[in-house]
Structure formats: structure tokens, C-alpha cells
C-alpha distance (Angstrom), angle and dihedral (degrees) to the residues before:
residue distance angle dihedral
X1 . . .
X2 3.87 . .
X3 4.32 106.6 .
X4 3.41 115.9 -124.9
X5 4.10 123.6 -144.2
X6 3.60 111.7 -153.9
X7 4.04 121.5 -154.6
X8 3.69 108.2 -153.8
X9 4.02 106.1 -174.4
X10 3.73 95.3 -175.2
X11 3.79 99.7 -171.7
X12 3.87 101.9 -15.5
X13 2.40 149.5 151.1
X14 4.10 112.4 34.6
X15 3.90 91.0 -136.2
X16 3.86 145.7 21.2
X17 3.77 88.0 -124.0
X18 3.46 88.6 63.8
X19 4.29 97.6 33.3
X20 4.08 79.2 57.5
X21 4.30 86.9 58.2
X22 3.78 97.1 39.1
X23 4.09 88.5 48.3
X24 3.75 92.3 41.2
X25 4.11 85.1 52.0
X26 3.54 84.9 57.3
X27 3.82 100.7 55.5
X28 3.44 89.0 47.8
X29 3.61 95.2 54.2
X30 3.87 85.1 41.0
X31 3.82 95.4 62.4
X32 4.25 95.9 61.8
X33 4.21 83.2 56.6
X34 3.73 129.6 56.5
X35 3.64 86.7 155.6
X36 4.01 99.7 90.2
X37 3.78 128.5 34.2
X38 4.23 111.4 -127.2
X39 3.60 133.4 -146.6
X40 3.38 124.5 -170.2
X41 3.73 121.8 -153.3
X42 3.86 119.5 -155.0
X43 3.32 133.4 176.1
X44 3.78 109.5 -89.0
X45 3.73 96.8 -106.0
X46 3.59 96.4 58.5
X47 4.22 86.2 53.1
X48 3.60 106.2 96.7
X49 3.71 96.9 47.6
X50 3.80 98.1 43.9
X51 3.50 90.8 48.0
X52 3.77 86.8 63.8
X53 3.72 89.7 52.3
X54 3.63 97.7 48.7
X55 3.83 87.9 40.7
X56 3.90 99.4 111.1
X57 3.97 91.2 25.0
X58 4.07 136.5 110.7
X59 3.93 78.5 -127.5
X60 3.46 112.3 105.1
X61 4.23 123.8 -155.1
X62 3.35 118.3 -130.0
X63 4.12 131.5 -177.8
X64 3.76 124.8 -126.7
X65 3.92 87.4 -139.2
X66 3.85 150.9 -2.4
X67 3.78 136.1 -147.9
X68 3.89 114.7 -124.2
X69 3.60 93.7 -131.0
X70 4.36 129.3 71.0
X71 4.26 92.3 -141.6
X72 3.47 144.7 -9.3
X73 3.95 149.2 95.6
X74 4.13 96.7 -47.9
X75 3.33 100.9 136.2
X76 3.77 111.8 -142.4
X77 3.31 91.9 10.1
X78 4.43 130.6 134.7
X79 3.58 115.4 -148.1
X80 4.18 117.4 -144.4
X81 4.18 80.5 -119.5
X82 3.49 92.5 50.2
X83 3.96 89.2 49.0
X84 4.05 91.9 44.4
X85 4.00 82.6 54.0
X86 3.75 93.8 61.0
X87 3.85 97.4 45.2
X88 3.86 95.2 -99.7
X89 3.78 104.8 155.5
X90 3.89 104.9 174.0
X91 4.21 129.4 32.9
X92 3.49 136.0 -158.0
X93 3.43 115.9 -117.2
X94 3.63 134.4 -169.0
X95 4.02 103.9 -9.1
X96 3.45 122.1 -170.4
X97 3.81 88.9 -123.0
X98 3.89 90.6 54.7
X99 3.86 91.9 51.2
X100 4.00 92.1 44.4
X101 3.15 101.0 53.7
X102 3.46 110.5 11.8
X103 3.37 95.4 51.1
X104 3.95 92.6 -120.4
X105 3.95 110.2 -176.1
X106 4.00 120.4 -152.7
X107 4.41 82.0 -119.6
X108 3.77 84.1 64.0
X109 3.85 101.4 41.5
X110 4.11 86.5 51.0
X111 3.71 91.3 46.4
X112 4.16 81.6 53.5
X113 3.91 96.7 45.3
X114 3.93 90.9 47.4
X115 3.98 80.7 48.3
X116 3.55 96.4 54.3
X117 4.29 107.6 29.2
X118 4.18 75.9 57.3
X119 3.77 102.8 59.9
X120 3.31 80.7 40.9
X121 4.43 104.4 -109.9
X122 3.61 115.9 151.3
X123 3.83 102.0 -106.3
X124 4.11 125.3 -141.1
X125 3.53 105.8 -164.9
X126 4.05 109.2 -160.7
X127 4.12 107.5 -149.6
X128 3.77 122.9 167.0
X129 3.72 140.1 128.3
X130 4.12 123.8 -126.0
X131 3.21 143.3 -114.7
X132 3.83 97.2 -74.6
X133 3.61 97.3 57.1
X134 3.81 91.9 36.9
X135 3.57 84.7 68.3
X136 3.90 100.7 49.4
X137 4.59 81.2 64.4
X138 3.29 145.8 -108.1
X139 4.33 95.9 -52.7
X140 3.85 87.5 51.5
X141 4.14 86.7 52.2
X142 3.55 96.7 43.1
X143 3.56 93.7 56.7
X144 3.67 104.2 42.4
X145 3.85 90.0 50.0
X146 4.11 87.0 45.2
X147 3.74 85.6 53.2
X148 3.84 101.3 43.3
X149 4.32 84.8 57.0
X150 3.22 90.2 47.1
X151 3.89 93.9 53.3
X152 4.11 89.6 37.7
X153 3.88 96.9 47.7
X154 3.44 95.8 38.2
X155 3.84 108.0 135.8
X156 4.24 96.9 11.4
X157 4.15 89.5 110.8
X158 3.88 74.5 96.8
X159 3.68 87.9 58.7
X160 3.74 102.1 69.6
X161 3.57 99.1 136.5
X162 3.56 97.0 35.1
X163 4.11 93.2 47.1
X164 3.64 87.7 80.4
X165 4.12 83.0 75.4
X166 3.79 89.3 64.5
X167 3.71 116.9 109.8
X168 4.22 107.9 170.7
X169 4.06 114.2 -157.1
């Protein structure tokens, strides 16, 4: 199985001038190795015009989030469609970041991987536990994480075919 390196940007870079250098860093880096396929991960408003770059590219575009829903009044909001339109292949699911401090729940992160695995983006699901149940060892871990796919896969035995576009981080 070919690895895959994933370039989450969070909220960098401060312009597109720059996103444009730190993406064209990346293709050139890309070209010495054909051994791992690469995402790259910008924030949203830097999409449509890196998806032009990347256009005829091994690099592939990926979204640091997704909206549950295809339309409607959600402010703010990115639908998987909308993402699909721009040439977004992959999302970002359930980051730590998104659950700290914007008070993700595991029923919203599976109402965003159903979301995505059906318009058909390849979805990275983010799972891990923090610091204070790190500390309590490895059982304590192993169940939390257990539990949180549990709670974020619940209902995608309907998914079979579309499964396949699950990557878990």
C-alpha cells in the first residue's frame, strides 16, 4: 500500500501569494518521490485557486472540513458538493482542534463522514484521546479511541463500497 503524507495548513499561510510558494515547495519536493501520495490541506479560501495549480499534478487537494448537509441556510458552512466542485478529493474530519475548542461531538463528526464517503471524498477521520487520559495508560487509550470509532462510524456498515475512502489518523 502506497503511504500517504498529509499537509494540514490549519490557518496558514497569511496570504495566497504565499499559499502559491508553500504549495509550489511541495511539488517540487513531490517530484524526487513517487513513493507516497500527498495531500495538501489549505485553508478553504485558498481552495479554488490551488486547485487550479494542482490541477494537472500527482498532488492531490484536500479540505480541512465539510458540512453534513448538501444546501441550505448554514451560514459559514462548505457542503461535500460544494468541495467535490472545486476539485477537493480528501477532508478532514474530526480534528482534535475542532473538538477542543469547537466543541465538536463524535454525532457531528459521523454526520460529516456519512457526508463526505457519500459524495464520494476520501475521508481522514482524526480520533485520539488527550493528555489526561494519555496519562491514566495504554487500556484507558485503547478504549476511549475504541469508543470515539464506534460513535463516529456508527451507521457506515451501509457504506461498504464507499468505506474503502476511509483513512483514520
Amino acid at each position: 500500500m502506497k503511504k500517504l503524507i498529509v499537509f494540514n495548513w490549519k490557518m496558514n499561510p497569511d496570504s495566497y501569494h504565499e499559499a502559491e510558494k508553500l504549495a509550489q515547495s511541495v511539488l517540487d519536493a513531490a517530484k524526487e518521490s513517487k513513493k507516497a501520495d500527498i495531500v495538501i490541506c489549505p485553508p478553504f479560501i485558498y481552495l479554488l485557486g490551488l486547485a487550479g495549480l494542482l490541477k494537472k499534478t500527482s498532488i492531490k487537494l484536500g479540505a480541512q472540513n465539510v458540512f453534513w448537509e448538501d444546501k441550505g441556510a448554514f451560514t459559514g458552512e462548505i457542503s461535500p458538493m460544494m468541495l467535490r466542485d472545486l476539485g477537493v478529493q480528501y477532508v478532514i474530519v474530526g480534528h482534535s482542534e475542532r473538538r477542543r475548542y469547537l466543541d465538536e461531538t463524535d454525532e457531528m463528526i459521523n454526520k460529516k463522514v456519512k457526508a463526505g464517503l457519500s459524495a464520494g471524498l476520501k475521508v481522514i477521520l482524526c480520533v485520539g484521546e488527550d493528555l489526561k487520559i494519555r496519562r491514566r495508560g495504554k487500556k484507558a487509550v485503547m478504549n476511549f479511541v475504541k469508543k470515539q470509532l464506534e460513535k463516529d462510524l456508527k451507521g457506515t456498515k451501509n457504506y461498504k463500497l464507499k468505506i474503502k475512502n476511509l483513512i483514520v489518523a
